[in-house]
N, C-alpha and C positions, 0 to 999 in steps of 0.2 A: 336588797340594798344596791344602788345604783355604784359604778364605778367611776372615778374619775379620769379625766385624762392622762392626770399624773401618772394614774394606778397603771394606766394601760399603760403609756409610754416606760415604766418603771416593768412592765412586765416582759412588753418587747425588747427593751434592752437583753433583760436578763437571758430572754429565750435568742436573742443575736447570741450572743455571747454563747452560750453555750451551744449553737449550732456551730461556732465560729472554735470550738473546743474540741469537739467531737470532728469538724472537720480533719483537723491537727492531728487528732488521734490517727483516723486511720490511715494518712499522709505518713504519719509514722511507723505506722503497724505495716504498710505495704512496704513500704522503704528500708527501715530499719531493722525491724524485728523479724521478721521475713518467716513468719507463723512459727515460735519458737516454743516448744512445746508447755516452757512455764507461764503461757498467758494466762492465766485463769478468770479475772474476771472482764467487762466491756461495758461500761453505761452506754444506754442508747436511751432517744426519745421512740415513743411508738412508732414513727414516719419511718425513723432511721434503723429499726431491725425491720421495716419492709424492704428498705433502697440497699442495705447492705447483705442483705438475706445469704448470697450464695461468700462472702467475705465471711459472716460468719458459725454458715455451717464447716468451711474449713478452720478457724479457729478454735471452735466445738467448747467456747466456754464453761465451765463448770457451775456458773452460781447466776443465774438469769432474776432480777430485779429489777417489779412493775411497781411504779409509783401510782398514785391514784387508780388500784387495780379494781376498784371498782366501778370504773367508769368506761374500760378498756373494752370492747367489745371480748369473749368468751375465741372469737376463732385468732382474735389479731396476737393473743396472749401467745395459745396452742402452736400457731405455724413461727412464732421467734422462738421458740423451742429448737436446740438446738442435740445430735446426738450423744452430744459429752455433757450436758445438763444433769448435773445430780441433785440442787439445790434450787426451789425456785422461792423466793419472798415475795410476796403479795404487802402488798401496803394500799391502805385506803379506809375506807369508813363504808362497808355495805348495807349500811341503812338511811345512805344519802344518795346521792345520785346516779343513777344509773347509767347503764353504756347508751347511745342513743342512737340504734338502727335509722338508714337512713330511708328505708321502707316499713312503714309503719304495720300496715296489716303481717307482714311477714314477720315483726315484731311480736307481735300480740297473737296469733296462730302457732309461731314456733320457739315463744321463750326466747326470742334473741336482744331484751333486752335487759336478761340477767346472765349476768356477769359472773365470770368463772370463778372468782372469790366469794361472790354470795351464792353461789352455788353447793361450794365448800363446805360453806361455814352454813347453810342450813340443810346439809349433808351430816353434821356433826363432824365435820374436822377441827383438828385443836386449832384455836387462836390468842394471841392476846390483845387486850384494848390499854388503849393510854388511858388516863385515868384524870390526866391535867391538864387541861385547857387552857391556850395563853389568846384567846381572840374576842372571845363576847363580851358581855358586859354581866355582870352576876345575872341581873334580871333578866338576860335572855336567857342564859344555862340552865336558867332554874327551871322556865320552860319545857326544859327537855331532861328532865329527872324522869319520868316516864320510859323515856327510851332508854337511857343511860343509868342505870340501878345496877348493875353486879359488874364489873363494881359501881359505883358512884362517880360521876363528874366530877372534881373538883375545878375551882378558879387558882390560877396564879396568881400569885400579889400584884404582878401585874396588873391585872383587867382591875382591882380594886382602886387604882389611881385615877382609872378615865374621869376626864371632863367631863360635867354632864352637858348635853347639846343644848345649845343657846338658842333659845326663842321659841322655847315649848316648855309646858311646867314638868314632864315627867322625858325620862328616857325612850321607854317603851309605852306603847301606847295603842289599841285599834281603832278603827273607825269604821261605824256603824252603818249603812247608807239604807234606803229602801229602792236603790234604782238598780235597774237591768244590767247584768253584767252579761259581757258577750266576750265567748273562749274563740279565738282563733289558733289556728294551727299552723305553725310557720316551719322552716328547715332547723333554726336555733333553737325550737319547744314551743311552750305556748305563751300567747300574749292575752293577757287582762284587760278589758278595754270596758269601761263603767261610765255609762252615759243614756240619756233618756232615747227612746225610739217613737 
């Protein structure tokens, strides 16, 4: 599903702003708190446990939490590990998108494009999955009853309100073609390009 401007400007805000947070943060932590030993926890984005790395191996936070930890590359998670870490939460979905090495064969030769949570998790480590969905549309969820069975997917009443899209008879829908489809390979993944040769 393609993004809109909107989405992206709504994104980039959001991610100003919290660089613009996190900024502040450690402006204060240097300043104020002067490494005081009841810190315990620090949100960072990935970037920001690289750029602050030696900031927070001296604060030696306790509770280290990756968002989308299935997308994180497996070394970038390991080295924002910090010596006072006793707690780490993984959050993300490991049977969605992967981390995405920026050398491909090194990828595929040494596993570096699974991610330390799916690792885990088909290591047999305990997890729990969410259970209710507030983003698709029932007929895409339903889709994916397959992957999502123990437990089961549910829909929020949410998604039961959607509009259905104007100027198509059904929501979901494929199309059929008999013509050449050509995969390229770019630095963002791959592109679909469907047209005669």
């Amino acid at each position: 599903m393609a993004r809109s401007s909107s989405q992206y400007k709504t994104d980039l805000f959001l991610l100003t702003s919290i660089r613009r947070v996190i900024k502040s943060l450690f402006a204060d932590i240097r300043h104020k708190l002067v490494f005081r030993s009841y810190l315990y926890q620090i949100i960072l984005l990935n970037v920001g446990a690289a750029k602050y790395r030696k900031l927070l191996q001296q604060l030696r936070p306790q509770i280290t939490i990756v968002e989308e930890a299935a997308e994180v590359l497996e070394s970038h998670i390991v080295t924002s590990l910090t010596p006072g870490c006793q707690h780490v939460i993984l959050i993300g979905d490991h049977q969605q998108l992967r981390p995405n090495p920026t050398v491909f064969d090194l990828a595929k030769h040494y596993n570096l494009d699974v991610s330390l949570f799916e690792r885990m998790v088909k290591n047999g480590m305990p997890f729990t999955r969410l259970r209710l969905q507030h983003r698709m549309r029932p007929e895409i969820s339903k889709m994916l009853e397959h992957i999502y069975f123990n437990p089961k997917l549910e829909n929020h009443e949410s998604v039961m309100k959607f509009d259905n899209i104007k100027g198509v008879a059904r929501n979901v829908f494929f199309v059929d073609h008999d013509e050449i489809e050509v995969c390229t390979r770019t630095r963002n993944g791959i592109n679909f390009v469907i047209g005669t040769i």
